[in-house]
C-alpha atoms as one frame of an Amber mdcrd trajectory, in Angstrom:
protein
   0.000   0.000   0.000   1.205   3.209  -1.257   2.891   5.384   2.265   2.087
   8.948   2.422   4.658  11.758   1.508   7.224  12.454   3.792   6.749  16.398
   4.817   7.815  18.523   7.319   6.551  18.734  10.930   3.927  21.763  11.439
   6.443  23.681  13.882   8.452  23.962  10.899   7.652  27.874   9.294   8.713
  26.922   6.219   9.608  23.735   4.051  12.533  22.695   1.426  11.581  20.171
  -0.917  13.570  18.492  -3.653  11.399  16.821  -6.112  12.911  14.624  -9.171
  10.294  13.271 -11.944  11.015  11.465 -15.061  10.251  10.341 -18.059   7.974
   7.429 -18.988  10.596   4.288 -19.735  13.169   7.322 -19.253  12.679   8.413
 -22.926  15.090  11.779 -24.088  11.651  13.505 -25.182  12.209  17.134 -24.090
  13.559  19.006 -26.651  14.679  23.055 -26.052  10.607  23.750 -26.670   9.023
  21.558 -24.049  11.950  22.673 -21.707  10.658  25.876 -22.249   7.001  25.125
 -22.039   7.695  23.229 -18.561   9.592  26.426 -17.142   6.741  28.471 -18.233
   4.092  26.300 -16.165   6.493  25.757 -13.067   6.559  29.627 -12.760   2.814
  30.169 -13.003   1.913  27.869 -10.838   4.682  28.650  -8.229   2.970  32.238
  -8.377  -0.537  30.870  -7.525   0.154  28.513  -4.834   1.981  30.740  -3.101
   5.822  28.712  -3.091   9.443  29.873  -4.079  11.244  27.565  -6.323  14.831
  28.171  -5.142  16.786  26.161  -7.967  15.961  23.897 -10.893  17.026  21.283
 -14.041  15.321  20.491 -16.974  17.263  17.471 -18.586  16.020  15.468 -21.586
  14.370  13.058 -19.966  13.642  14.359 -16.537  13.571  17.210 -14.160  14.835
  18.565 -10.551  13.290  21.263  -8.680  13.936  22.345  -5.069  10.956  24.262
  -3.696  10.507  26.908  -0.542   7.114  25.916   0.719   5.849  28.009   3.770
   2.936  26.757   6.302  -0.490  27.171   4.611  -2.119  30.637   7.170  -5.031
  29.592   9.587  -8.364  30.133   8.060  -8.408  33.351   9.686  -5.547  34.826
   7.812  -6.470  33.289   4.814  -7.219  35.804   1.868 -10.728  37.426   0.813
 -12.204  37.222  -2.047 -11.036  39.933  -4.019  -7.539  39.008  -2.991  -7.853
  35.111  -4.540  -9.636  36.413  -7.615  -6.781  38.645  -8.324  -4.374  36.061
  -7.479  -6.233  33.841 -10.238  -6.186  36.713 -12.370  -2.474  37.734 -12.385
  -1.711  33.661 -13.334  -4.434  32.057 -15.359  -5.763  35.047 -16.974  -9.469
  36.413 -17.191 -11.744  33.397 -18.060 -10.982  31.306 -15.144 -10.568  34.813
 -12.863 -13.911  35.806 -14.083 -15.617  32.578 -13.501 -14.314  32.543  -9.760
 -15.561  36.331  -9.188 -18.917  35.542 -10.764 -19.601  31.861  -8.807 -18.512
  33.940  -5.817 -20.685  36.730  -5.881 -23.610  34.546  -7.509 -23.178  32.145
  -3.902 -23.166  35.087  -1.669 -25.839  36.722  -2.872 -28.211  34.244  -2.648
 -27.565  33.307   1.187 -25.140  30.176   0.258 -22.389  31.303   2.545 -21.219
  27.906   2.877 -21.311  27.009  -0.449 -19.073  30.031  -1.048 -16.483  29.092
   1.203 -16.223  25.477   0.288 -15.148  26.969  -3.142 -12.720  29.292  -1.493
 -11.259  25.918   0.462 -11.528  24.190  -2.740  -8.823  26.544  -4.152  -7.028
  26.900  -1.089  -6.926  23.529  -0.392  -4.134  23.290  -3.858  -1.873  26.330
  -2.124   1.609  25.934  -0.097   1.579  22.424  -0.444   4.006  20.849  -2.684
   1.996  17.401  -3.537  -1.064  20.075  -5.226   1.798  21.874  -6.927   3.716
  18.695  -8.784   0.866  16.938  -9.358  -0.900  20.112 -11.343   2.808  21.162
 -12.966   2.693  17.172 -14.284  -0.600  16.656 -15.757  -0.885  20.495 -17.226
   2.929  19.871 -19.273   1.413  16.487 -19.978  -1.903  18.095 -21.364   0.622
  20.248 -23.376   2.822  17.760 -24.522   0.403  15.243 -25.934  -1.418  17.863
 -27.919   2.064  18.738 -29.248   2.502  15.548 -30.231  -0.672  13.621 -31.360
  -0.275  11.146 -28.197  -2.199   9.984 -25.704  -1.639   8.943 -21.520   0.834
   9.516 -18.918   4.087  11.086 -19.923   5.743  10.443 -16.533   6.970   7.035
 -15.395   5.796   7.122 -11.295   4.807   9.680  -8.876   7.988  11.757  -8.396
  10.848  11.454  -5.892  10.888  13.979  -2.904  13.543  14.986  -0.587  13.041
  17.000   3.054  15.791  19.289   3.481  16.548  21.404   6.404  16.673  24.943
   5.552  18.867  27.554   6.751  21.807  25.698   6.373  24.915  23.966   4.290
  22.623  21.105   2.657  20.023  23.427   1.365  23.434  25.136  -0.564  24.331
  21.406  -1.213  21.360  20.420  -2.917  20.645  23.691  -4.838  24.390  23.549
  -6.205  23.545  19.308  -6.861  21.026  20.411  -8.854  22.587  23.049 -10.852
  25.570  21.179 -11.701  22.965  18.302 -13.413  24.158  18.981 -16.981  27.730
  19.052 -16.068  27.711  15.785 -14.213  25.757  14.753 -18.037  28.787  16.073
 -19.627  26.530  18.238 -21.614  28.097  21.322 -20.823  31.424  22.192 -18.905
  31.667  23.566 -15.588  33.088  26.621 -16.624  30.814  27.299 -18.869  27.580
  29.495 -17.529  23.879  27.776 -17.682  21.389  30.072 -18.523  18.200  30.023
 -15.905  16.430  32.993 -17.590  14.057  31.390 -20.462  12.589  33.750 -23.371
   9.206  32.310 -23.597   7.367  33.080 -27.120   4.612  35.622 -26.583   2.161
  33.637 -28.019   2.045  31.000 -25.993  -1.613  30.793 -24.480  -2.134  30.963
 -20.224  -1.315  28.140 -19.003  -4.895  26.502 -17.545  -5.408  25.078 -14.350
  -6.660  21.525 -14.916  -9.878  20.514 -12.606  -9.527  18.771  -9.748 -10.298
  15.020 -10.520 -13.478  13.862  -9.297 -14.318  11.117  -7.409 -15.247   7.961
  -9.553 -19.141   7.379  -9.841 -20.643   4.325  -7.797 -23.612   2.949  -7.472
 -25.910   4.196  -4.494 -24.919   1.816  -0.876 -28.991   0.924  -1.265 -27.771
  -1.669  -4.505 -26.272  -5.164  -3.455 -24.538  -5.536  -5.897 -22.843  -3.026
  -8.534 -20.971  -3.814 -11.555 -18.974  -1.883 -13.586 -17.487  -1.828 -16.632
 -13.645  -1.136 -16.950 -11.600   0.091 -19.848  -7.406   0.416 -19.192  -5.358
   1.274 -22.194  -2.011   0.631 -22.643   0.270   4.620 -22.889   0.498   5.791
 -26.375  -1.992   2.842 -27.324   1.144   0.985 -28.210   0.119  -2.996 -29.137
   2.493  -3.771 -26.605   0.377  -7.193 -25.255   1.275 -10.428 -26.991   0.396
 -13.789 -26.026   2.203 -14.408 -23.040   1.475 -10.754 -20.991  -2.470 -11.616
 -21.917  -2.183 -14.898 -20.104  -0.281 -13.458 -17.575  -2.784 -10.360 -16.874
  -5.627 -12.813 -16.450  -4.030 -14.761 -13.968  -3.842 -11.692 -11.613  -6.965
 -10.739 -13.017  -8.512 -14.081 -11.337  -5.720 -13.859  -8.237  -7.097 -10.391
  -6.878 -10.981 -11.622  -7.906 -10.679 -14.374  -5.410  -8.678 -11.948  -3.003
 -11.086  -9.262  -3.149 -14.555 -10.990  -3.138 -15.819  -9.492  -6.301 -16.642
 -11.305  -9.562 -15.361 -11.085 -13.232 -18.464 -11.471 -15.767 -17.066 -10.569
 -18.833 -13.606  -9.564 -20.025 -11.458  -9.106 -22.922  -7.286  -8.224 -23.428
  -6.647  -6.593 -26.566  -3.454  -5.958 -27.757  -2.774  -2.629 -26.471  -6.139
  -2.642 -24.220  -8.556  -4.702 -21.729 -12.178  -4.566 -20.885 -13.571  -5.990
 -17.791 -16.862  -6.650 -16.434 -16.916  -6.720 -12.492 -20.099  -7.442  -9.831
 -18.313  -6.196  -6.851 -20.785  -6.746  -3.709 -21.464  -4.138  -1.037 -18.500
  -4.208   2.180 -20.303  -6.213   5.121 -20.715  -4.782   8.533 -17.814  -4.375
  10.793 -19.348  -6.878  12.724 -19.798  -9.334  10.038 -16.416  -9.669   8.274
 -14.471 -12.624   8.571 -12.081 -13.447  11.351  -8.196 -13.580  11.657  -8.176
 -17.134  10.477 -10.316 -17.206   7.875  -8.628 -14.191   6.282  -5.383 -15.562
   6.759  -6.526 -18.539   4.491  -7.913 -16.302   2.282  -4.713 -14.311   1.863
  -2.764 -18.067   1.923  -5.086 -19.061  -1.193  -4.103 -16.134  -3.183  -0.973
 -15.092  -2.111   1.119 -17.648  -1.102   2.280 -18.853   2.230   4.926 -16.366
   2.456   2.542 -13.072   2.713   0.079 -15.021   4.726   2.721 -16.073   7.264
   3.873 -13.290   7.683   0.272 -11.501   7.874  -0.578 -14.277  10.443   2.484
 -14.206  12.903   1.441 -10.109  12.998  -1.811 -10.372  13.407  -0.952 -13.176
  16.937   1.745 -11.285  17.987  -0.185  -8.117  18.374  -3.079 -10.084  20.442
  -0.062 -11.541  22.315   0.810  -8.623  23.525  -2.527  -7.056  24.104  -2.581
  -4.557  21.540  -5.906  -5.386  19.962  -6.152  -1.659  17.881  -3.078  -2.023
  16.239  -4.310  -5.848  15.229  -7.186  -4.632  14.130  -6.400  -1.726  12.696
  -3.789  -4.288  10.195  -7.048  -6.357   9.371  -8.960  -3.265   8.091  -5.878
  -1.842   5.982  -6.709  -5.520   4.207 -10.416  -5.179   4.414 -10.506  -1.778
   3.047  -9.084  -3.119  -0.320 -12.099  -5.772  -0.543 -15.417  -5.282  -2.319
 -14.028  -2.489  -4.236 -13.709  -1.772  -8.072 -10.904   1.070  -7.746  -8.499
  -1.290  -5.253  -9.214  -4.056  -7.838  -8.070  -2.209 -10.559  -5.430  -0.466
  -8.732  -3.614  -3.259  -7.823  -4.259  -5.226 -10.640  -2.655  -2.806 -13.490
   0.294  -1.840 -10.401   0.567  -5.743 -10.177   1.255  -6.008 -14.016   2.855
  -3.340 -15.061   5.654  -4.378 -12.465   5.969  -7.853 -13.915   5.777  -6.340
 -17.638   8.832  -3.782 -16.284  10.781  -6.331 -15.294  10.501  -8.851 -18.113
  10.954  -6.295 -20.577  13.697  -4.191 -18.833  11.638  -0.631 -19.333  10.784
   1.718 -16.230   7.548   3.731 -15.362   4.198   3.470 -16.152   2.437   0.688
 -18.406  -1.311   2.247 -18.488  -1.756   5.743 -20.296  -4.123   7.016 -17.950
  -6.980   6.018 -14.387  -9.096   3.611 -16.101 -12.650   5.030 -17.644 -16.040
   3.168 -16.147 -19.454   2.826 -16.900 -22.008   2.043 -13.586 -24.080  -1.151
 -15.336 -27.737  -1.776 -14.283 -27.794  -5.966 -13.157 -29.670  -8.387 -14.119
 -31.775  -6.939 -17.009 -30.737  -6.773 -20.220 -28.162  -4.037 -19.551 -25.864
  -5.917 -18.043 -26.094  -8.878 -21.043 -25.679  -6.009 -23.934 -22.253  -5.100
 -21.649 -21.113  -8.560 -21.300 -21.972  -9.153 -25.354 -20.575  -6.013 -26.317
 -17.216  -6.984 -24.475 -16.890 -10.484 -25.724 -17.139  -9.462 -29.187 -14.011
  -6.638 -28.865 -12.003  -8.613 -31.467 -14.910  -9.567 -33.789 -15.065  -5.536
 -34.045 -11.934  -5.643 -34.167 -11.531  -8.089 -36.926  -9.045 -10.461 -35.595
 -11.574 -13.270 -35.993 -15.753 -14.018 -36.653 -16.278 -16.195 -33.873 -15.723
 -14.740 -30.405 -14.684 -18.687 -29.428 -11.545 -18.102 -31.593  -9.981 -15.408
 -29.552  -8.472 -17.118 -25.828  -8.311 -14.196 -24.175 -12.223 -13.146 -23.966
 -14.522 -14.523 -21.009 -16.460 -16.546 -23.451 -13.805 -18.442 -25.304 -12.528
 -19.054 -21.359 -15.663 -20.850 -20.718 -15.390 -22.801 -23.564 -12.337 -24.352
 -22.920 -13.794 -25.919 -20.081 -11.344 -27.812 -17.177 -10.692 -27.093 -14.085
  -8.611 -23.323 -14.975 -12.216 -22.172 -16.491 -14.341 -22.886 -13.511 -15.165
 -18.636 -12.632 -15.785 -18.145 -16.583 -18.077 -20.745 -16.852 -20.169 -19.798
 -13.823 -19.945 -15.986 -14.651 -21.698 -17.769 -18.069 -24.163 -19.589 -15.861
 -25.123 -16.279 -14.465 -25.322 -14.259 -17.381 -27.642 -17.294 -19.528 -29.656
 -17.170 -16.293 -30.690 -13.399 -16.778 -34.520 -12.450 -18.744 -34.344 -10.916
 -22.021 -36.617  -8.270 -19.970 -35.639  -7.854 -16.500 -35.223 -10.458 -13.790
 -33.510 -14.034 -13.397 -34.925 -17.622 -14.206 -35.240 -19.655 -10.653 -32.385
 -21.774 -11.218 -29.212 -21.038 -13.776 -28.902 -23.261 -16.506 -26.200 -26.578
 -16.503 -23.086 -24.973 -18.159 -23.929 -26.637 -21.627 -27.134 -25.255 -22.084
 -25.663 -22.051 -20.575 -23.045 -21.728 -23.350 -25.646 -22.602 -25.653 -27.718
 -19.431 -24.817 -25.166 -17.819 -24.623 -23.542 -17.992 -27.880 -27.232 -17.738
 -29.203 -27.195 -13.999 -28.105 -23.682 -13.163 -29.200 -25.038 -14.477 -32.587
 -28.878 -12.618 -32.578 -29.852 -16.482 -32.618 -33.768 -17.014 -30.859 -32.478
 -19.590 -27.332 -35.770 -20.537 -27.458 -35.983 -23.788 -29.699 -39.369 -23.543
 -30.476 -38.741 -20.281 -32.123 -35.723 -21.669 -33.724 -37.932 -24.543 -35.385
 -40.300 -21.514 -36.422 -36.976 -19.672 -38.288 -35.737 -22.901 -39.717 -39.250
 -23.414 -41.588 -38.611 -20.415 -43.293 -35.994 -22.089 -45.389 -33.400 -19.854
 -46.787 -35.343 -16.142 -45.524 -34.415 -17.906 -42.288 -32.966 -14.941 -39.866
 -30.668 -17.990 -38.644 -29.168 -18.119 -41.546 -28.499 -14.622 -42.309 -25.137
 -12.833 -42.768 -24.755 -10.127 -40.322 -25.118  -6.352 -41.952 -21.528  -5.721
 -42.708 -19.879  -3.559 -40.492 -19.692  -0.167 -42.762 -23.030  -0.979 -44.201
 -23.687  -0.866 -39.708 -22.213   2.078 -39.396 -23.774   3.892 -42.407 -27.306
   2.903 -40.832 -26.153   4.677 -38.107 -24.961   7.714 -39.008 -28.281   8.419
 -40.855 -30.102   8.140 -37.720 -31.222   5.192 -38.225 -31.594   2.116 -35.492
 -29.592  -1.293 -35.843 -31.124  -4.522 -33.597 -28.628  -5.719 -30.638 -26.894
  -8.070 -32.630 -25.898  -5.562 -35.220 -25.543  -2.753 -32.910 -23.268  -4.811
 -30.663 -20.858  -5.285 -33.399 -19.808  -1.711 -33.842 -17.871   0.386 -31.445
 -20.319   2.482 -29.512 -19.170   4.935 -27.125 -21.953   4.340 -24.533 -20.380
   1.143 -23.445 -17.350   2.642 -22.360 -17.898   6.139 -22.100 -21.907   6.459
 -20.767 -20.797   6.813 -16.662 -23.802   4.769 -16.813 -26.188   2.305 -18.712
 -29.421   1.074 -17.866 -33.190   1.801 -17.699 -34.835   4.925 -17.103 -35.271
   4.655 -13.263 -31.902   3.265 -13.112 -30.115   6.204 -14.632 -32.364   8.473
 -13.106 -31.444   6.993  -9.392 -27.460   7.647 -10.306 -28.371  10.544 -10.983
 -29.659  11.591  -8.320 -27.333  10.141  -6.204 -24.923  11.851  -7.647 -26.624
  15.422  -8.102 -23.922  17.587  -6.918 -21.363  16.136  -9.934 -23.798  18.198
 -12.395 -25.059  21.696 -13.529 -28.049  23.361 -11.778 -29.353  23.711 -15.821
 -29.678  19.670 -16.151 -33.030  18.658 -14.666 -33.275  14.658 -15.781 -30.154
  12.231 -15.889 -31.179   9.360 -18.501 -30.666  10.017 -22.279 -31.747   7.184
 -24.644 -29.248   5.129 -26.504 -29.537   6.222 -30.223 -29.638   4.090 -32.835
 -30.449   0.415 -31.194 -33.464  -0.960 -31.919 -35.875  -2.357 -29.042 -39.061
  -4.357 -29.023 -40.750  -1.529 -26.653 -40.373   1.052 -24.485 -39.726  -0.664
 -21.264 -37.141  -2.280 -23.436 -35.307   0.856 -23.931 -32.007   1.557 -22.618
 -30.401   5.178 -21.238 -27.135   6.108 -20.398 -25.827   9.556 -18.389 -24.099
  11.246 -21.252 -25.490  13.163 -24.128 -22.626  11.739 -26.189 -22.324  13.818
 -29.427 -19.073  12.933 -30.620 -17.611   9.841 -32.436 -20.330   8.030 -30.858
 -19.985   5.102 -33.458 -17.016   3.578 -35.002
């Protein structure tokens, strides 16, 4: 588990922090430009949050900074309102200023005094501390630097590197002269020779902007069960970096934290440079109700290994031994809190393989371009089977194959394969055979045959019933058993004329909703995220579903809505 920043002590008036970052894979990717350009946001940004950067090196592939941060003022002496907006003003010009001065004013002239100073904390909350500053100087150059140059994800390899230094004394000198001397010790320049620190910066260059501060991933309401979600990871750059051997490898953690973490795959699919997933991750128990030392020791043993649970189990006794019963359990809910929950799950798992993908392939930093996108799935209606179709059929879309059964590394062709190593595909199959065209389950989930059998009926827009199949057959060679799929331009023409496709069709284009709808379902479905989540959206917006455009449904009830108005790209 990732340890908090070391910082200094509050008694301490001011702070000295020196703070390396590099390069994804430590590429030489900073030419004299984006060395510029990076200068240029350091300096705007040490302006608005109020720091002092004391000395700093931009190298080709990395940069050091040493930064004077002082103690963030007691809300007392914090500034007013005018004071902030010109702050704002002076760095990020007169849009984002203006928007400030106006939300501001709007708040306090209504009465929402609160409101108004949650903003104000909002924006203080970012000044004199040097995790708010690194992390906005990062992704802002990164913004920069991928619309530079056509790319896409993370440019640097890890969170950076941070050193406390004590101020006021020989190693602050120390490590301001370390740093300066960077390009000598790279033999690019000599030591007698001067290094400029004063950049000319091109007048054209636009503000820089502050990015927004990331919100907080959408889940389903604690009233649900169950919630399952749809996960997208790509790999940086989209670079088809994933061969045969790193897709077996990422779904064996894939099924090693699934076991750990009590949720359950439904549906997934690695791509190349890629992976979808499909999780039902149930609601955290009661304090009272989860499991005891021993059972989460096995638990841990069964994933894990001996080694980790040993060690987790000789903690956990000596702790009781000694009669310190917090500290035990305070170790059990460091484990629990990573259970029953989508963002540990997918935290761990890309952390888990990007360090085994590192080290087999001898590259540093980063594997995944950016936090993983999710879409909030309504269960057990038909939602939930489009999302689980829609994934298994990535590489007919794709067209790597026509059958989803010829592509391993899908949840389907898992299932197939039968054995022992198949066992959670084929019930996640079970389950998904077992849910109503219209809402609801049958009473008991079909034997895995049969299950596979419906299954593959509904990948294929195939009738499971075999009455109605008997009906199609009779219809000789009109049969709709028999017919081609519409080809996928011919698809995609249909669609971009307005018109409506049936699932089968629809399912075998790429259709933004599935991956980029923060939410799919009904009507009352959407509309309860919504709601749930009111405060994420604009005071204009009174309704959260909009209807999926362009699939085809036998009626109204039938329908399905998503949260976004997409209006982009939808299909492709």
């Amino acid at each position: 588990m990732r340890r908090p920043r070391l910082k200094a002590p509050t008694t301490h008036p001011f702070a000295y922090y020196h703070c390396v970052s590099r390069v994804v894979n430590r590429a030489f990717v900073l030419g004299p430009e984006e060395k510029n350009q990076l200068v240029a946001f350091m300096r705007t940004y040490e302006r608005l949050y109020g720091l002092r950067v004391l000395s700093y090196c931009i190298m080709s592939n990395h940069f050091h900074i040493l930064v004077e941060v002082p103690q963030r003022p007691a809300d007392s002496a914090l500034p007013g309102d005018c004071i902030l907006v010109a702050k704002v003003r002076g760095c990020l010009g007169d849009k984002i200023a203006g928007g400030l001065e106006w939300e501001l004013g709007h708040l306090r002239s209504i009465g929402a005094g609160d409101a108004a100073e949650a903003l104000r904390q909002r924006w203080f909350s970012r000044m004199w501390d040097i995790s708010a500053f690194m992390k906005v100087l990062k992704q802002r150059f990164t913004q920069w630097f991928n619309g530079k140059h056509g790319r896409r994800g993370t440019l640097w390899e890890e969170r950076y590197r941070s050193v406390l230094v004590e101020g006021c004394c020989h190693a602050l000198r120390a490590m301001a002269a370390y740093i300066g001397l960077n390009p000598v010790r790279a033999r690019i320049c000599d030591i007698k020779m001067p290094v400029p620190l004063q950049r000319k910066l091109a007048s054209a260059d636009p503000l820089p902007t502050l990015p927004p501060v990331r919100r907080p991933r959408l889940k389903a309401p604690t009233t649900h069960p169950f919630a399952y979600y749809h996960c997208v990871s790509r790999v940086v750059n989209r670079a088809f970096v994933l061969g045969p051997e790193e897709k077996n490898q990422l779904v064996a953690f894939m099924r090693t934290y699934e076991r750990l973490y009590g949720l359950r795959v439904l549906s997934y699919c690695i791509m190349s440079n890629h992976f979808h997933i499909l999780v039902e991750v149930p609601q955290r128990p009661a304090d009272s109700a989860l499991p005891g030392d021993c059972i989460l020791v096995a638990k841990v043993r069964g994933c894990l290994g001996d080694k980790i649970a040993g060690g987790l189990e000789w903690e956990l006794g000596h702790l009781r031994s000694i009669g310190a019963g917090d500290a035990a359990e305070a170790l059990r809910q460091r484990w629990f809190s990573r259970m029953w929950d989508i963002s540990a799950f997918m935290k761990v798992l890309k952390q888990r393989f990007t360090q085994w993908f590192n080290g087999k392939h001898g590259r540093r930093g980063t594997l995944w371009e950016e936090r993983y996108r999710s879409v909030l799935v309504e269960g057990c209606c038909h939602a939930l089977r489009a999302m689980a179709a829609y994934i298994d059929l990535n590489p007919v879309r794709a067209r790597i194959c026509e059958d989803p059964a010829e592509y391993p590394w899908c949840g389907y062709a898992e299932a197939l394969a039968g054995g022992e190593n198949s066992k959670e595909a084929s019930e996640a199959v079970r389950f998904l055979a077992a849910i109503q065209p219209h809402g609801g389950h049958l009473p008991e989930q079909p034997a895995p045959a049969e299950a596979l059998r419906k299954w593959r009926c509904h990948l294929f827009g195939i009738p499971a019933n075999e009455a109605a199949q008997a009906e199609e057959l009779a219809k000789g060679d009109k049969a709709r058993l028999w017919r081609d799929r519409i080809p996928r331009d011919t698809a995609l023409a249909v669609l971009a004329e307005g018109g409506k496709l049936p699932a089968a069709d629809y399912l075998r284009c790429k259709v933004r909703y599935f991956s980029d709808g923060s939410a799919l379902g009904r009507r009352d479905f959407v509309e309860s995220v919504f709601q749930s989540a009111r405060d994420r959206f604009g005071p204009k917006r009174k309704y959260g579903p909009h209807p999926l455009r362009g699939l085809a449904t036998d009626s109204k009830t039938d329908r399905l809505y998503n949260l976004r108005q997409l209006q982009v790209r939808v299909f492709g």
